[in-house]
Phi, psi and omega in degrees: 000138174239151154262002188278014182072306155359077173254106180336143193322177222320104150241213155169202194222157202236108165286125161245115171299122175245168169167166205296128157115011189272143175296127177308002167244006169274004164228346185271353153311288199284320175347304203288333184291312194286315190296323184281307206280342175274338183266307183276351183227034184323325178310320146325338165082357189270163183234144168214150182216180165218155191234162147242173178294269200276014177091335185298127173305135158254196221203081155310171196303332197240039154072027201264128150255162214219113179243138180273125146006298191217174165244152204294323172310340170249020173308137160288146161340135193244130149268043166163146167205121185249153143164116191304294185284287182274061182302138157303197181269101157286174223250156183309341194248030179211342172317158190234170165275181199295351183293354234338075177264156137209163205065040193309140167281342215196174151313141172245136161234074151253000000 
């Protein structure tokens, strides 16, 4: 697995949004899931990291801090960017689809 964005031809890269108050296991699953599958199948070409709005360690809901990968502004190109529950209301420029990918290339099932 790279976190530097670098995905071999049709991969891409899978963002998990963290920010304060998101519950840990709503990133910490697929993390855990994307990180075996991106690490055990490289051939896939795919990559995964986590961001924040500002690159800054956040404060889960249960008081766990998490300093992320990126800021959203240094993000590699994303095919897909998750985290399911409590998302705050994003802002127009950061909405995903209902699907929530966004700037899906392909299908996404995350």
């Amino acid at each position: 697995m790279t976190t530097d964005g670098a995905a071999p031809q049709g991969g891409g890269h899978i963002g998990i949004f963290l920010f304060d108050g998101v519950e840990e296991l709503d990133f910490a699953g697929p993390w855990e899931v994307l990180a075996w599958w991106t690490r055990g199948f490289p051939e896939d070409g795919y990559t995964c990291s986590t961001f924040s709005a500002d690159g800054r360690p956040v404060t889960c809901n249960k008081g766990l801090s998490v300093t992320p990968h990126h800021a959203r502004a240094d993000l590699p190109p994303m095919a897909c960017s998750s985290t399911r529950a409590a998302t705050p209301e994003p802002s127009a420029s950061t909405r995903t689809t209902s699907s929530g990918c966004a700037r899906p290339r392909r299908p996404c099932h995350c």
